[in-house]
MARTORDREN-800133 format. One line per 8 residues: for each residue x, y, z of C-alpha. Coordinates in steps of 0.05 Angstrom, whole numbers, plus 5000, padded with zeros to 4 digits. Layout:
BEGIN
X/Y/Z | ... $
END
This chain:
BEGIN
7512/7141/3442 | 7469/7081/3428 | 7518/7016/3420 | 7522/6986/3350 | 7519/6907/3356 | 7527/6898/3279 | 7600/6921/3275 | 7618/6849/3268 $
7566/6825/3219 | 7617/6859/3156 | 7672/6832/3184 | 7642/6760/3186 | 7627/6765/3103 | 7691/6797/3092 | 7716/6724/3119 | 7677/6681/3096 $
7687/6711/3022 | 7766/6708/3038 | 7758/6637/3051 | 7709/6623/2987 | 7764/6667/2941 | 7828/6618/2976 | 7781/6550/2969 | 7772/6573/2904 $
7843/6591/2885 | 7860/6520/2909 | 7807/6485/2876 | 7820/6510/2804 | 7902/6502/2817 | 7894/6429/2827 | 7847/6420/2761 | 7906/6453/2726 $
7957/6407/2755 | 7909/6351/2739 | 7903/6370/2676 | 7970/6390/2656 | 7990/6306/2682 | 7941/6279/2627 | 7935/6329/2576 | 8004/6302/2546 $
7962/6236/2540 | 7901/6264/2494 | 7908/6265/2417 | 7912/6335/2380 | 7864/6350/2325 | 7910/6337/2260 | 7928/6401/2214 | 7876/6432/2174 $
7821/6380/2195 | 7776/6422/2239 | 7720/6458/2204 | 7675/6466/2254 | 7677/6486/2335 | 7644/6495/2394 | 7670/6552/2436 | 7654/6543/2508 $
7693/6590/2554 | 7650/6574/2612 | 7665/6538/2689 | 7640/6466/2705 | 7573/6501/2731 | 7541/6504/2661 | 7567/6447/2633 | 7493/6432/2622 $
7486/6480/2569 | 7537/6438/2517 | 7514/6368/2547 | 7452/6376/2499 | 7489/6390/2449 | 7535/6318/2454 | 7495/6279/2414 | 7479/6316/2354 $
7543/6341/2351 | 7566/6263/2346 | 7518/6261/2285 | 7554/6314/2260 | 7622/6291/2260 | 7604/6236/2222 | 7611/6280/2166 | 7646/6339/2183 $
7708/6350/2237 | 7690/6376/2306 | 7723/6401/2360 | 7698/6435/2430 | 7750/6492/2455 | 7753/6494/2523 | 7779/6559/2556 | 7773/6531/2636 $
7818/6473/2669 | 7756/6448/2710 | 7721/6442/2652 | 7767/6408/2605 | 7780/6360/2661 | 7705/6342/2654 | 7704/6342/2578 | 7754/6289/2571 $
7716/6247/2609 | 7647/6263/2577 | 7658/6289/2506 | 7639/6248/2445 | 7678/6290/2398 | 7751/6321/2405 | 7759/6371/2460 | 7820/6422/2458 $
7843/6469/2517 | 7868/6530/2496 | 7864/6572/2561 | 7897/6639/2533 | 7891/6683/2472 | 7958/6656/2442 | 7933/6583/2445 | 7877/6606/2417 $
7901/6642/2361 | 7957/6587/2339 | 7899/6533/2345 | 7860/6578/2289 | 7922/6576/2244 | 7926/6511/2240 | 7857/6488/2233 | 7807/6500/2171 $
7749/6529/2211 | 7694/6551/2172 | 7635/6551/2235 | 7649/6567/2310 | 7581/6556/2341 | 7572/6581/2416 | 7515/6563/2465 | 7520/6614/2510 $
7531/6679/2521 | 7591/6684/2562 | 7630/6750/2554 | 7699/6709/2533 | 7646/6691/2470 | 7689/6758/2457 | 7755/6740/2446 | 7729/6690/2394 $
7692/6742/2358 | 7753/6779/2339 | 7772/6728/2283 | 7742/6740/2225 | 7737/6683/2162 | 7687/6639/2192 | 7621/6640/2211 | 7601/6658/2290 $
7537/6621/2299 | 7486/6618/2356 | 7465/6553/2371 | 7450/6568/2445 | 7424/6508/2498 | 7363/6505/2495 | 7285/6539/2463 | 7243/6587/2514 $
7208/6645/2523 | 7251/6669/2574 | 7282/6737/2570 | 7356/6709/2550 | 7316/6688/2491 | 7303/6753/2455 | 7373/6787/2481 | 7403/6838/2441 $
7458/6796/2442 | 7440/6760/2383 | 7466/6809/2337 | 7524/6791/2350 | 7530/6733/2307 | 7531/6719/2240 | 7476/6672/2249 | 7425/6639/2299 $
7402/6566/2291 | 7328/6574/2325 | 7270/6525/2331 | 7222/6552/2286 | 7169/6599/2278 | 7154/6621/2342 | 7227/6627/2355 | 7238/6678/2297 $
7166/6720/2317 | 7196/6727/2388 | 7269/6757/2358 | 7227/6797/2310 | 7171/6819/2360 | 7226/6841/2419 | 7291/6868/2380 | 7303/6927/2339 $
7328/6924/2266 | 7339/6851/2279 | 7334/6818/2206 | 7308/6748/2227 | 7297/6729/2154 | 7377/6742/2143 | 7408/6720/2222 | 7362/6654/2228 $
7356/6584/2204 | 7303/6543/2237 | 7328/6477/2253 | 7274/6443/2304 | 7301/6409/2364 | 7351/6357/2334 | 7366/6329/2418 | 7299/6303/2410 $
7325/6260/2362 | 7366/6234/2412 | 7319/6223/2469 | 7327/6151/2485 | 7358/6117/2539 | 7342/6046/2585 | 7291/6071/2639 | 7307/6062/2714 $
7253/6040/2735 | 7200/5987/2715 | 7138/5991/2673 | 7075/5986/2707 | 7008/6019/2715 | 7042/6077/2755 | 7030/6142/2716 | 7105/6176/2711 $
7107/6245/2732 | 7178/6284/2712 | 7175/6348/2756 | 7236/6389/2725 | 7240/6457/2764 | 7289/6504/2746 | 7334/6542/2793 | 7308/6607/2834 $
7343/6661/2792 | 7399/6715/2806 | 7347/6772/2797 | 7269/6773/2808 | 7257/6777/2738 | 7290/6718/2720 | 7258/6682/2783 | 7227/6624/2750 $
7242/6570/2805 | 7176/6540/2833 | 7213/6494/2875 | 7202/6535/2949 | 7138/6560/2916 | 7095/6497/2883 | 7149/6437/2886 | 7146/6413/2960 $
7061/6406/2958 | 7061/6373/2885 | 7110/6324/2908 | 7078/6309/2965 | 7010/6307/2939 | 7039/6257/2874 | 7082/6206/2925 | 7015/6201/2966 $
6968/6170/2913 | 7015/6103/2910 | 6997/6103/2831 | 7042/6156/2807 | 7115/6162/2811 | 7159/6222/2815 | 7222/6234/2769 | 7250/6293/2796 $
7301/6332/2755 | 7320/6405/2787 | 7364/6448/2754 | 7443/6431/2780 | 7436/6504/2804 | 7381/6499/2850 | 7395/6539/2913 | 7462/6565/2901 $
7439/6641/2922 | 7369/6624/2960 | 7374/6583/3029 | 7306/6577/3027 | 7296/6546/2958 | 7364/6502/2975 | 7316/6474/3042 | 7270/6462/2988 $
7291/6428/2940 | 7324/6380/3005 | 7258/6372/3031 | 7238/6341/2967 | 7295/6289/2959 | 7284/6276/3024 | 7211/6263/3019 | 7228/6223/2954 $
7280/6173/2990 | 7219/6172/3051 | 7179/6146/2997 | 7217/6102/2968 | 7235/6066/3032 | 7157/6061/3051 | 7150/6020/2993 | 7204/5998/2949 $
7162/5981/2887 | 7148/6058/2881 | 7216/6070/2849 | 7214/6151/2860 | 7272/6183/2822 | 7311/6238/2842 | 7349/6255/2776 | 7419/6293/2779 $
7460/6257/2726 | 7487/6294/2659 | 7444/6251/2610 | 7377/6283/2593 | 7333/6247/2542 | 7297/6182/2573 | 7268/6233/2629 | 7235/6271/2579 $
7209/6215/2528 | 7192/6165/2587 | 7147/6211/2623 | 7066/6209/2621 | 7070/6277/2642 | 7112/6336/2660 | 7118/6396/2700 | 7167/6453/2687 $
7174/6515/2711 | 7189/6568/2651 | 7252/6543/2620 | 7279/6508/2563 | 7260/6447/2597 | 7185/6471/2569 | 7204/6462/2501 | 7251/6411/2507 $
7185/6371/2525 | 7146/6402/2486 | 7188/6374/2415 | 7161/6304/2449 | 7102/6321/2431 | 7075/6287/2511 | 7019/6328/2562 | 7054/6383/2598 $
7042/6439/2657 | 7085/6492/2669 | 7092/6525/2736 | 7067/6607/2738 | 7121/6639/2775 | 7095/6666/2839 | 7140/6736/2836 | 7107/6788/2795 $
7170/6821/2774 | 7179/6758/2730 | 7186/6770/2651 | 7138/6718/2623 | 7131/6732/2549 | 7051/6700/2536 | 7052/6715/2458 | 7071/6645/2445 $
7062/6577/2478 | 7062/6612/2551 | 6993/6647/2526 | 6956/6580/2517 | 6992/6528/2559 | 6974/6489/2627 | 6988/6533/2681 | 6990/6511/2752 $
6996/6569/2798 | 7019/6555/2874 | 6953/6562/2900 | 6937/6504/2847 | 7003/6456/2873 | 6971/6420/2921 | 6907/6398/2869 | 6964/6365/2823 $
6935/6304/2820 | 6873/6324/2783 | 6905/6362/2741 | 6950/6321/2709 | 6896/6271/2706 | 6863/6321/2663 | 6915/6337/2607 | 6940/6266/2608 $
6868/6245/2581 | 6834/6307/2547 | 6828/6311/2481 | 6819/6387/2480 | 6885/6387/2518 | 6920/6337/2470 | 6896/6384/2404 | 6929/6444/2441 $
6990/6411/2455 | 7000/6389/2383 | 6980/6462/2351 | 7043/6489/2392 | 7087/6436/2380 | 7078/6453/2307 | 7092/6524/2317 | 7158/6520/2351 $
7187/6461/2316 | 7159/6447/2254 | 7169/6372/2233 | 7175/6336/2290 | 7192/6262/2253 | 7254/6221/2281 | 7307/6250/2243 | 7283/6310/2209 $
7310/6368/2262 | 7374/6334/2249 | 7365/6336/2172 | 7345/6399/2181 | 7423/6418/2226 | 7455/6383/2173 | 7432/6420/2117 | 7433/6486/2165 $
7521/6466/2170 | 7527/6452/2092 | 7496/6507/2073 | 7540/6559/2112 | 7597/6516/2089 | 7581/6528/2024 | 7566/6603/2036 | 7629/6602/2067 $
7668/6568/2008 | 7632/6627/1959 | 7660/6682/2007 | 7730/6657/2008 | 7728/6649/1933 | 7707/6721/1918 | 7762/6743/1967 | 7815/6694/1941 $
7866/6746/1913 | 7852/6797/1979 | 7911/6808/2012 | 7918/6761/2072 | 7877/6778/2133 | 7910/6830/2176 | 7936/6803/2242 | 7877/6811/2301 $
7896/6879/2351 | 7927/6853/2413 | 7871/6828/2460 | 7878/6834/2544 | 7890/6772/2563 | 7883/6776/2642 | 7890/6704/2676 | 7826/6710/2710 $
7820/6633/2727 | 7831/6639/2800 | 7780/6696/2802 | 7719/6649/2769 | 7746/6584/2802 | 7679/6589/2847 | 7643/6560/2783 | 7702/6511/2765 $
END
């Protein structure tokens, strides 16, 4: 019999995944204990003055995907109540410290449900798809809308999730051709409201570095993917020889922004994305005037507006640049398996394949000053967001919330003398906290 030298190899993961599952456990019990010392400290929403929430059930690991949403949802308030729910203790920890509107934590069904008693909501928007999105859905009376974090043409953008809801804000027209073109009986005329991209209303900040003749390159890769065809990342692929080639010229400099997720299942694209920092900081210290950027705080705006020129790999980062109306390459994903829907912007934009990377310099040279390039860019930005003046996507959000308040209002009155809504069935309400703690 020939000896088997792997029999250990199993018994090594089964291990290290105890250990993971026990950090874990830990990890999310001190957030609660954390949180259950200040929570006595934070002001309740009063009775009856929340119309509108946003449900996040999700860990600390997307947090990105409401952080977008901060500042129009600040707008908002101004003239309607709003509240965030937040379902994990990591997460409200984080919230309290971040949020510019009222955040609530309401961790099981029965906080849930006695936080909907008492409040007036008319809209419960949601920006992901998490499957707790669920055990809001139950409640009927107010409108589930879609407001998701961000405009693509990935796959998650034409899910059949999106009948679910009541309603989807979308960008604009290319937004409702993709629903209409990928789903099924999908009634875009009915389930959508084009809004634009009201963030970009918001992208502003004090830059952190100084202006000069450099030309500012934002490289903003996203991260490699849990399957091959959502591999997107160009990090491992095109990131390491762009960067490179861009710190060498000594009139460019780098702002690099990769996704907060990059390398959490791929040692290889985690090495990557390392290598560039570390090239970065190299840079940096070989001449100090440079002012190289690598980028991992929560506020996204001045990257995006600042910019000459930007490269993304396919991503909402695309469009979020895009509604700036500034040159921009995305990165062709390297694995063919990859879902890259070409019937919209993907079908005419800058490419730069990894063969390509390494030529970066030319290339952005050339849709920085082309005007062939420039009339493109301005075509597509019409397509997916419409009017792209300061302050019209948020009109536009504003106008999206009255009107479903008002559609609401018209509902309730036609149903005034109904008897009063049943109570919801009784919903399994597992404490899985521990279990997701890896996120939190």
């Amino acid at each position: 019999m020939r000896p088997c030298f792997n029999r250990g190899v199993p018994l090594l993961k089964d291990v290290r995944a105890a250990r993971r599952v026990l950090r874990n456990i830990l990890r999310s019990r001190r957030a609660r204990a954390e949180l259950a010392r200040r929570l006595p400290g934070v002001p309740k929403p009063a009775d009856r003055s929340v119309q509108v929430v946003v449900y996040f059930a999700d860990t600390r690991v997307n947090l990105y995907q409401i952080r977008q949403w901060y500042a129009p949802l600040a707008e908002l308030s101004k003239t309607r109540q709003v509240a965030i729910i937040a379902r994990s203790p990591g997460t409200m920890l984080t919230l309290l410290d971040e949020s510019p509107v009222p955040v609530v934590y309401l961790r099981q069904v029965a906080d849930l449900e006695r936080f909907i008693q008492s409040q007036d909501i008319k809209i419960v928007f949601y920006v992901n798809q998490n499957t707790k999105n669920f055990q809001m859905f139950r409640y009927g009376r107010m409108w589930h809308v879609f407001i998701n974090h961000g405009e693509s043409d990935k796959m998650y953008m034409t899910t059949n999730q999106f009948k679910s809801y009541d309603k989807s804000l979308v960008a604009g027209d290319a937004a409702r051709e993709r629903l209409a073109r990928k789903l099924w009986d999908f009634d875009v005329d009915h389930k959508t409201i084009s809004i634009g991209r009201p963030q970009a209303d918001h992208f502003a900040g004090e830059l952190p570095y100084p202006a000069d003749d450099r030309t500012v390159v934002l490289y903003a890769p996203t991260w490699e993917g849990d399957r091959a065809s959502a591999a997107y990342g160009s990090i491992a692929s095109h990131g390491v020889a762009l960067v490179d080639a861009l710190l060498a010229t000594g009139t460019h400099r780098v702002l690099y922004r990769p996704h907060p997720r990059s390398g959490v299942s791929d040692p290889a694209y985690r090495a990557a994305n390392q290598q560039i920092i570390a090239a970065i900081a190299a840079a940096n210290a070989a001449d100090p005037t440079a002012h190289h950027i690598f980028d991992d705080g929560n506020e996204l705006g001045w990257q995006l507006s600042g910019a000459d020129v930007a490269i993304s790999d396919v991503s909402a980062m695309v469009y979020d640049r895009l509604a700036t109306g500034k040159p921009l390459i995305v990165t062709r994903p390297v694995s063919a398996l990859a879902e890259v829907d070409e019937g919209g912007y993907l079908g005419d934009c800058e490419w730069l394949t990894a063969d390509s990377a390494a030529d970066i310099v030319a290339i952005v040279d050339r849709v920085q000053n082309s005007d062939e390039a420039k009339k493109k860019l301005d075509y597509w930005v019409s397509r997916h967001f419409g009017d792209t003046t300061p302050g019209a996507a948020t009109a536009r959000f504003h106008a999206a919330v009255e009107q479903l308040v008002a559609d609401w209002e018209r509902n309730a009155a036609l149903h005034a003398g109904d008897a009063a809504e049943s109570e919801p069935a009784p919903f399994d309400d597992d404490d899985d906290e521990d279990s997701i703690g890896d996120n939190d």
